[in-house]
C-alpha positions in Angstrom: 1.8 -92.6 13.9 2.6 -91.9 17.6 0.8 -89.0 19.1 2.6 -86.4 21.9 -0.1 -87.5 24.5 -1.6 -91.1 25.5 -4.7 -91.0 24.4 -6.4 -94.7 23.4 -6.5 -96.5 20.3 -10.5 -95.2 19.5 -9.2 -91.9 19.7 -6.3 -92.2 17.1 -6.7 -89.6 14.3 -4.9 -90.0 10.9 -3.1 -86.7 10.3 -1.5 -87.4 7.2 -1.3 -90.5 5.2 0.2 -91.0 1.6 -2.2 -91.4 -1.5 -1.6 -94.6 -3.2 0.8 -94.3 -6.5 4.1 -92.0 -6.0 3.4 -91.0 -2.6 3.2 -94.9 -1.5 6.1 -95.5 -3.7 8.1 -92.9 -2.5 7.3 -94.0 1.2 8.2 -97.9 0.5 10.8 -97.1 -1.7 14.3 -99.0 -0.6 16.4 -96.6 -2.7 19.0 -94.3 -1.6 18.4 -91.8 -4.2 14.8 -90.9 -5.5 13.7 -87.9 -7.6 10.0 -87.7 -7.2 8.1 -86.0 -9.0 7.9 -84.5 -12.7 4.4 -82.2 -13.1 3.0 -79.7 -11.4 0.0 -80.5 -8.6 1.4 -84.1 -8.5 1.6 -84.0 -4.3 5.5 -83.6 -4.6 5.9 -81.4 -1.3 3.2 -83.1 1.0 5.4 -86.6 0.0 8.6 -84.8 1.2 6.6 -84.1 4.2 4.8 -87.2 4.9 8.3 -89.3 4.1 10.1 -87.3 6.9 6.7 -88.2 9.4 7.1 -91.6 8.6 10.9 -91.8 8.9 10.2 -90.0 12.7 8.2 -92.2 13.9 9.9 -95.2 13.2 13.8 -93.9 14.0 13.3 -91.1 16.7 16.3 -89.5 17.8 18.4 -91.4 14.9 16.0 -89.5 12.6 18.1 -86.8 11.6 16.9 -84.4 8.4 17.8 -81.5 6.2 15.4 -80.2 4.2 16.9 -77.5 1.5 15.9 -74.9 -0.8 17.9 -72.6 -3.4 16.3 -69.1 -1.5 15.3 -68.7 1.8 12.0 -67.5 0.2 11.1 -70.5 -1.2 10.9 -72.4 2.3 8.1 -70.4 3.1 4.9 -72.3 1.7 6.8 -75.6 2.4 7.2 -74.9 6.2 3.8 -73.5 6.7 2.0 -76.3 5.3 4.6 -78.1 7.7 3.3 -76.7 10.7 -0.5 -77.8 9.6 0.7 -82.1 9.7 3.4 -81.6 12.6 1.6 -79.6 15.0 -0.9 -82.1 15.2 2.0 -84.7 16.0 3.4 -82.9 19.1 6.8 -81.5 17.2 7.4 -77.9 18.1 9.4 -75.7 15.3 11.6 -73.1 16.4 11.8 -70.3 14.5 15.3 -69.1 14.6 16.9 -72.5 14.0 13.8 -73.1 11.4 14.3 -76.7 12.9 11.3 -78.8 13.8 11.5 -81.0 17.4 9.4 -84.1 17.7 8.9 -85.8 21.2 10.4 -88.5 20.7 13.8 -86.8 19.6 13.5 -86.8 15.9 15.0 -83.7 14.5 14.1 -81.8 11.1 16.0 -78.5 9.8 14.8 -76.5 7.2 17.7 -74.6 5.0 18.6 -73.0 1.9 21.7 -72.8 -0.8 21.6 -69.6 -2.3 25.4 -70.1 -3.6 26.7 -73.9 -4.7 29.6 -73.2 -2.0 26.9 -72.6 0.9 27.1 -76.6 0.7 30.4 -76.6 2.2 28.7 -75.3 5.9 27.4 -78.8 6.2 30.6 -81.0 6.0 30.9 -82.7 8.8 27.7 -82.7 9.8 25.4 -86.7 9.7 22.0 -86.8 8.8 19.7 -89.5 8.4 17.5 -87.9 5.2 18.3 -84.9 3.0 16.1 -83.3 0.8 16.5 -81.0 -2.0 13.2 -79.1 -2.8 12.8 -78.5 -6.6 16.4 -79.3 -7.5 15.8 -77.6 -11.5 16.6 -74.0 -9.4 20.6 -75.6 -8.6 22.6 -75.2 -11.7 24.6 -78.3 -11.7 25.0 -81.1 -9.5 28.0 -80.4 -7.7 26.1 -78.7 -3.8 24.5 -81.9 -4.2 26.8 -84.2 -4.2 28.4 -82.5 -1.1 25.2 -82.7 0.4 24.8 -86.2 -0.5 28.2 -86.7 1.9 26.7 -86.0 4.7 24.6 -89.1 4.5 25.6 -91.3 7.1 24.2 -92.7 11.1 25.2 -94.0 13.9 22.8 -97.1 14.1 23.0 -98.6 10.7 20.5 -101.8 12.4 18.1 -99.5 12.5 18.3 -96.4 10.1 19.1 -96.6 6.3 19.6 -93.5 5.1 18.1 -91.3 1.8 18.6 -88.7 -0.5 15.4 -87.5 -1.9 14.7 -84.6 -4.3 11.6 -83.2 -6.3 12.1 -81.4 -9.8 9.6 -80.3 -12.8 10.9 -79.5 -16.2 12.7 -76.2 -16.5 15.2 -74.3 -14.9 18.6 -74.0 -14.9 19.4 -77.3 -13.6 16.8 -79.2 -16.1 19.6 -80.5 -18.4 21.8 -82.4 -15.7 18.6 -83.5 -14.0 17.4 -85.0 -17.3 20.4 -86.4 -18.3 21.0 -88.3 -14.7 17.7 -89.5 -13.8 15.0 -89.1 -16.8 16.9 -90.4 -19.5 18.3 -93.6 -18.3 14.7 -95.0 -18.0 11.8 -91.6 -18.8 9.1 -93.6 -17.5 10.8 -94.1 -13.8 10.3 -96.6 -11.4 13.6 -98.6 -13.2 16.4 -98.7 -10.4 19.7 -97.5 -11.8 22.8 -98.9 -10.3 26.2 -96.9 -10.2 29.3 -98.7 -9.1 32.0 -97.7 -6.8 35.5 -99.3 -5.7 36.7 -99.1 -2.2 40.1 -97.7 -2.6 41.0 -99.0 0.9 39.7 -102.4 0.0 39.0 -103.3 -3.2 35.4 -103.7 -2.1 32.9 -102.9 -5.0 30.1 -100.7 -3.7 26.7 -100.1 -5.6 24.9 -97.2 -5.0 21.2 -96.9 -6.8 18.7 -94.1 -7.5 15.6 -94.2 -9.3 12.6 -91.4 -10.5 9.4 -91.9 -9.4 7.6 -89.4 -11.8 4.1 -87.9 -10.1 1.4 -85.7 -12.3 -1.3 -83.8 -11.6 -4.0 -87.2 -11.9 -2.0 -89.0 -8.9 -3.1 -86.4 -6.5 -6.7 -86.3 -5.6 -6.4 -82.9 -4.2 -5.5 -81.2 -7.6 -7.0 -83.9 -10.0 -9.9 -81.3 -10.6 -11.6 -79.8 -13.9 -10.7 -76.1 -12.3 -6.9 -76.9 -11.4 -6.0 -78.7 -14.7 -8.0 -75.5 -16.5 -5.6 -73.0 -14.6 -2.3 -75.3 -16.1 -4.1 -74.7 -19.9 -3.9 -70.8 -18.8 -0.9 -70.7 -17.4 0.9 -70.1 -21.1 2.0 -71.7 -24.4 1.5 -75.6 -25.8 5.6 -76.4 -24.5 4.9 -74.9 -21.2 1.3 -76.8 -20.8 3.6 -80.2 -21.4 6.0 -79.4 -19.0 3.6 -78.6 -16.6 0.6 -80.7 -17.2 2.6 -84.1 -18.5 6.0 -83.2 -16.8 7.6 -83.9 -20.3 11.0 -83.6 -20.0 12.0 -83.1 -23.4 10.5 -79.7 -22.9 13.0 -77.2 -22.2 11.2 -73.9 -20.6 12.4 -70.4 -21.0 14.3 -71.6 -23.8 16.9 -68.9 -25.3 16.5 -70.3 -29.0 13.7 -71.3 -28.9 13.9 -71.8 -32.8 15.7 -75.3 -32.1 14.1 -77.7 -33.8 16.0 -81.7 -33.4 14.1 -82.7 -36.3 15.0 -79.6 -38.5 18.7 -79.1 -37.6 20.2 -82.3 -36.8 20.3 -84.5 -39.2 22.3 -87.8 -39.8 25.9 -88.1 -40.2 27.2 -88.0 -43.7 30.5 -87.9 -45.6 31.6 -84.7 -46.4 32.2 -83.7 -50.1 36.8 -83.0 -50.5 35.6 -80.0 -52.1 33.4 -77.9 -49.3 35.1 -75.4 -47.6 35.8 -76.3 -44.0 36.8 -74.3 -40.8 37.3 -75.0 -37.0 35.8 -73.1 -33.6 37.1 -73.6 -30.1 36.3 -72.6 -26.8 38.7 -72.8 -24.4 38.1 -75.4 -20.8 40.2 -76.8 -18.3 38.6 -77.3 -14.6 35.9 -77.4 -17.1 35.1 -78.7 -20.5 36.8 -77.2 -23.7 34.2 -77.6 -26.9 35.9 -78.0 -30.3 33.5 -78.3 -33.4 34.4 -79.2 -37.0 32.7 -77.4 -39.8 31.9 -77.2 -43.4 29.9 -74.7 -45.7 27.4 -75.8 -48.6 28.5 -73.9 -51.3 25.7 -74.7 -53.8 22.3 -75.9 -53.2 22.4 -77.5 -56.8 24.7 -80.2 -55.0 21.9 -82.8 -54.9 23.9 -85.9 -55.2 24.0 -85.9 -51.4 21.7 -88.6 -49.9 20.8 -86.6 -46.7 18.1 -88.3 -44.7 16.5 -86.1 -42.3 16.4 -87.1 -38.5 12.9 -88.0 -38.0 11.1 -90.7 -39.2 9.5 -88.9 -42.0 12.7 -89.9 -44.0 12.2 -87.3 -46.2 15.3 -86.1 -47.8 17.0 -82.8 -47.7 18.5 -80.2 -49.9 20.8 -78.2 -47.9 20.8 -74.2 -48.6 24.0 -72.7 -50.4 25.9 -70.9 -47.6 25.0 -73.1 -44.9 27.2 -74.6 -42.0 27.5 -78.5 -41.1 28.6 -79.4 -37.7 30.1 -82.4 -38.8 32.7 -83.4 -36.1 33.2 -82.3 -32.2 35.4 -83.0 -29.7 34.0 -82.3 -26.1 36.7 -82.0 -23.4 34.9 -83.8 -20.5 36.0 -86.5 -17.8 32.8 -88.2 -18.1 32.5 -91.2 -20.1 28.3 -91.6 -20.8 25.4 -88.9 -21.4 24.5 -90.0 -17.8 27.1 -88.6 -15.9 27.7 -84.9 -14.5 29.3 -83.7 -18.2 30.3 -79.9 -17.0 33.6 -81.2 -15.3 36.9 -81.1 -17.7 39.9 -83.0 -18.4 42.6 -80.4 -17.2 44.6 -81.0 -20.5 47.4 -78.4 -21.7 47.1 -76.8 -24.8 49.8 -78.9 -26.4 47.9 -82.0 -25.2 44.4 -80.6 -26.8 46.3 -79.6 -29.8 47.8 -83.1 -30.7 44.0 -84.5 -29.9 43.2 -82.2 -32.6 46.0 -83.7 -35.0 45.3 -87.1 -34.6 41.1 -86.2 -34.9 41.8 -84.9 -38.4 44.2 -87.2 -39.6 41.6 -88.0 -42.0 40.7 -84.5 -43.5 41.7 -84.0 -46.9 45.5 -82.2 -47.1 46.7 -79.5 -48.4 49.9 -79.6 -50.6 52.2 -79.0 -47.5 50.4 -82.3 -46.4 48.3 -80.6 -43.4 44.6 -81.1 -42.9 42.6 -78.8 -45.5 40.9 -76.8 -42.8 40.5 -73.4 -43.8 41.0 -71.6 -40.4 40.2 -71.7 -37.0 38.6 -69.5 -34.7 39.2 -69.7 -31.0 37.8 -68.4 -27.2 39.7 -64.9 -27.2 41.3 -65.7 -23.3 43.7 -68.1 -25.6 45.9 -65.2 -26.7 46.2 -64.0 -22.9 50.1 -63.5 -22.3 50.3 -64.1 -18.6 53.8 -63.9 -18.2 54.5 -66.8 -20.5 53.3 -68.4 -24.3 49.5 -68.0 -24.7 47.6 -71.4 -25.1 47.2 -70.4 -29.1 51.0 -70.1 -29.3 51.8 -73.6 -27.6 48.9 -75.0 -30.2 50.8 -73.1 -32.9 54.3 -74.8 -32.3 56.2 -78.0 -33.7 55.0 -80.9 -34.2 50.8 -79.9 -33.8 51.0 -76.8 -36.0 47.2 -75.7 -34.6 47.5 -71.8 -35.7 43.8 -70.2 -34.4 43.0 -66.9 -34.9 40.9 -64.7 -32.2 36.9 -65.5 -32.6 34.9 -62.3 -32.2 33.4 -62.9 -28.7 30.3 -60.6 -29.1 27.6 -62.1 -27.1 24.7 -59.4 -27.7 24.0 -56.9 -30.5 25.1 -53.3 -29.8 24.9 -50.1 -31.9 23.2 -52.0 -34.8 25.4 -54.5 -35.2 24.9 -58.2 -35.0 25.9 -60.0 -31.8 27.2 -63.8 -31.6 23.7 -64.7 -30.2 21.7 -63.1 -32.9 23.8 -64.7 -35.7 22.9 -68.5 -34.2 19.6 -67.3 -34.0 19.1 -66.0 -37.3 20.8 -69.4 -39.1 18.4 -71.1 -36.8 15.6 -69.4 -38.3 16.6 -69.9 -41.3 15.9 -68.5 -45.0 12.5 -67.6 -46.6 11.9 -71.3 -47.4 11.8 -71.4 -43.8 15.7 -74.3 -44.2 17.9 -73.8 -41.1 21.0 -72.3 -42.1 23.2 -74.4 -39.5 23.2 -78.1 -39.0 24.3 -80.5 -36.8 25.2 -84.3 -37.5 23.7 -86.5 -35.1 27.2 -87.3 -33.7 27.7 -83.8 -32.3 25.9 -85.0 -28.8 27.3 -82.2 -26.8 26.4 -79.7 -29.1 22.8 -81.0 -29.7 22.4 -81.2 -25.5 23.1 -78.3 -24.6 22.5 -75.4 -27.5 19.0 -75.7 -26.8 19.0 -76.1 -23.1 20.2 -72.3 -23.0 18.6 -70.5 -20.4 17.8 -66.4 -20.5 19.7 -64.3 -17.6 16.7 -63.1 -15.6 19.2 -60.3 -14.8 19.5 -59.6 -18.4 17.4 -60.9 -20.3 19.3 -60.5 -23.8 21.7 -62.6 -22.9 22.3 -66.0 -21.3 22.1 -67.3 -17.9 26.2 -68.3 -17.0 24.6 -70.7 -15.0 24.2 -72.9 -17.7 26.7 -75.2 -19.2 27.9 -73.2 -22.4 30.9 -74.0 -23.4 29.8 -75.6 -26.9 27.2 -73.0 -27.5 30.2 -70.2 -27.1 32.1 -72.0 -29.9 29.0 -72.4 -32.5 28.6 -68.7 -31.5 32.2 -68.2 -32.8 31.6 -69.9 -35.9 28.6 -68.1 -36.8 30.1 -64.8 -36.2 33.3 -65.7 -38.7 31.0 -66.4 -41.4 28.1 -63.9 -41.2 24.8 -64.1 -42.0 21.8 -62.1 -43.5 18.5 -63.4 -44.3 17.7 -62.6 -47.8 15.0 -59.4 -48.4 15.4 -59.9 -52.2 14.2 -61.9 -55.2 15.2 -65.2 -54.1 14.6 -67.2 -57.6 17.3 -64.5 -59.2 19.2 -64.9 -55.9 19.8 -68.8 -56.3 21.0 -68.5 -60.3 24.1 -66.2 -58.5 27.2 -67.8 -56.8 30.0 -65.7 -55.3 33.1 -66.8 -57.1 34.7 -66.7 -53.7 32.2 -68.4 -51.6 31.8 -65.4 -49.6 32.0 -65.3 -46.0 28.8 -62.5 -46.2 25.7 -63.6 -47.6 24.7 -60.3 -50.1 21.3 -60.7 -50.4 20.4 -57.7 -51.5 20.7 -57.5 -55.7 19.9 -54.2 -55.7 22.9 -52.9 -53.6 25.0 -55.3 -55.4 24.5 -54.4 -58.7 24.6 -50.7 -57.8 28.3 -51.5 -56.8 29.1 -53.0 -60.0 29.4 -56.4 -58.3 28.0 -58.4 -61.7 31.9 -59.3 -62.8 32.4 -61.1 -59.2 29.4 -63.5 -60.1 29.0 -66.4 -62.2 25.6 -68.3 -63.3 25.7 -72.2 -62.4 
């Protein structure tokens, strides 16, 4: 690399250069879009700074970069080690414009995005490289995209510009993250082609990006006995993978962090006429709505169900009397594959979601007015809103749709004793004695299966979840549990399975005692 002051060839002094593996790919890498990285220790940062080096010295004063993190506080190890490779280059950094200067014009400015609108301050601007800094802190990928606009030069012969980013497992953005670059092709280096129309004309433009994952044994700084110890301390077998392998199917600070694929979903399966079946709905427009299809197990003795499980273990499964089946979902979003940005919705009416309800269960068993068999539905509470005209349930209520929902108790977090939402998908999580989830979800539910367990904890309130995080099908499975309650048994559970509520009851009664001291024996009838 060039040096501020002429000094001979015998004299040169390597300040930097990049190890061979990631840090060589990422340098040679002809990709516009690259997320690098994956593990902790893997020599993510020093790449980010080392690309931006090489990118200087080769483009000068067309070498235009923004270098971003989600708080200001997190620039702060990432522009001191800065000043350790570009002092020794000649650059000078100014501290109130946290921009570095090189001598031969190249620019570098460091910046951060504590809100997703703080993207909007850099329209307009061109720069030659952007890069996001552990991109797992930004929610969704919307700031990013923005920033990704402002891609663009002035000497195209010479300068081809990039986006690059570095992630780990974890955070609130580890879903989308996932979902765009790591589950096209988890073992990276596969380039991944998106395509594009010119709407002025009718040119097809490809755009690419790829992953280029990096762990702790790439880096020969942090490949060490002691560093790869302190990763074994640092917590819990999950939080060791995410760390230590950059497993991505590893979701840290999990809220239920009961999920369990190979225990709750399970493969899709014709529903019996006779179960009892219901209907939950959360409300989207701007973004998605979530509707989710139901049916309750009423008898555990109902073993002429072939139910493989979802593993390979192809065991088979007796499902638990009183249990819910996710058997059907509709998930209101513009995007068409798993890969794209699913948080953004289809801006339907509520007559328009309600006919796409009509024609999805056009072939549910009827009732004897010739309507689908579903015994109610229970909806997002801001659909009985009056504001100054027919709610949304009303318009789903009228001619020809007939979708009547009644309001879904919208309690997130337990309070004076009682059960919250949460708690209830928790508890059917968990399970009964026997240790059998008391919710399920047919492999077809995708929506539901991505992002239930991708929850994230509020760090401002730790009860409850992070509104960061793309809930809008976990609201609705919170709905559903809380219309049919549940309540792990405490009692004799080979008694408890010879007694079947004559009504399938929406409660669970667990508790024999307590029901035969209420002269409940007449209500029940032995199968």
């Amino acid at each position: 690399m060039k040096q501020a002051k002429e000094i001979s060839d015998e004299k040169l002094e390597v300040v930097w250069e990049p190890q061979p593996g990631p840090q060589t790919a990422l340098l040679t890498c002809p990709v516009f879009e690259t997320l690098f990285g994956g593990a902790r220790g893997g020599g993510k940062s020093d790449g980010v700074l080392g690309e931006w080096a090489s990118h200087a010295d080769i483009c000068g004063k067309d070498a235009i970069g923004l270098c971003v993190r989600r708080e200001r506080i997190q620039l702060t190890e990432l522009i001191e080690r800065s000043k350790v490779l570009y002092g020794q280059l000649g650059a000078r950094f100014q501290e109130i414009d946290k921009m570095w200067r090189f001598p031969n014009g190249a620019r570098l400015r460091f910046a951060y995005l504590e809100n997703d609108s703080d993207a909007l301050a850099y329209q307009g601007h061109s720069y030659s490289r952007v890069y996001v800094e552990e991109m797992g802190t930004f929610p969704n990928f919307d700031p990013i995209k923005k920033l990704m606009a402002t891609l663009r030069t002035g000497n195209p012969e010479k300068v081809t510009p990039r986006f690059i980013a570095t992630a780990n497992p974890g955070g609130p953005g580890h879903l989308w993250i996932k979902q765009r670059y790591i589950d096209p092709a988890p073992s990276g280096y596969k380039i991944l082609p998106t395509e594009y129309k010119n709407p002025f004309t009718g040119e097809i433009i490809w755009k690419e990006r790829v992953f280029i994952p990096s762990r702790v044994t790439d880096n020969k700084y942090t490949n060490t006995s002691e560093y790869i110890g302190n990763l074994y301390m640092a917590g819990n077998d999950e939080l060791v993978r995410a760390w230590l392998l950059g497993d991505w199917n590893v979701t840290l600070g999990a809220y239920f962090s009961e999920w369990d694929t190979t225990k709750h979903v399970i493969k899709t399966f014709k529903i019996p006429n006779h179960w009892i079946r219901f209907m939950s709905m959360d409300w989207g427009s701007a973004k998605p709505f979530s509707v989710g299809w139901w049916a309750v197990v009423p008898d555990e003795t109902d073993t002429f169900l072939d139910i493989p499980s979802y593993d390979l273990s192809n065991k088979r499964i007796f499902l638990p009397k009183g249990a819910i089946i996710r058997y059907r979902e509709w998930y209101g979003t513009r995007a068409t594959t798993t890969t794209e940005n699913r948080n953004v919705g289809l801006k339907l009416t509520a007559k328009e979601v309600a006919a796409g309800i009509r024609e999805r269960e056009r072939n549910e068993p009827r009732n004897e007015y010739g309507r689908s068999r579903i015994a109610y539905r229970v909806a997002d509470p801001s659909m009985f809103r009056n504001d100054g005209g027919p709610s949304h349930a009303e318009e789903m209520g009228k001619f020809p749709n007939y979708i009547s929902l009644r309001r879904a108790d919208n309690t997130h977090i337990s309070k004076r004793g009682a059960m919250g939402g949460l708690d209830q998908v928790r508890a059917r999580l968990k399970g009964d004695e026997d240790s059998r989830p008391m919710i399920y979800f047919m492999d077809n539910c995708i929506d539901a299966i991505r992002t239930l367990p991708a929850l994230q904890h509020d760090e401002n309130h730790i009860e409850d979840i992070d509104e960061n995080c793309e809930d809008h099908a976990p609201d609705e499975i919170r709905y559903a549990c809380m219309s049919r309650p549940y309540f792990r048994s405490q009692g004799d559970d080979i008694v408890r399975r010879l007694l079947k509520s004559s009504d399938n009851s929406l409660v669970l009664h667990d508790d024999l005692m307590e029901i035969k001291s209420e002269n409940k024996f007449n209500q029940l009838r032995i199968n």
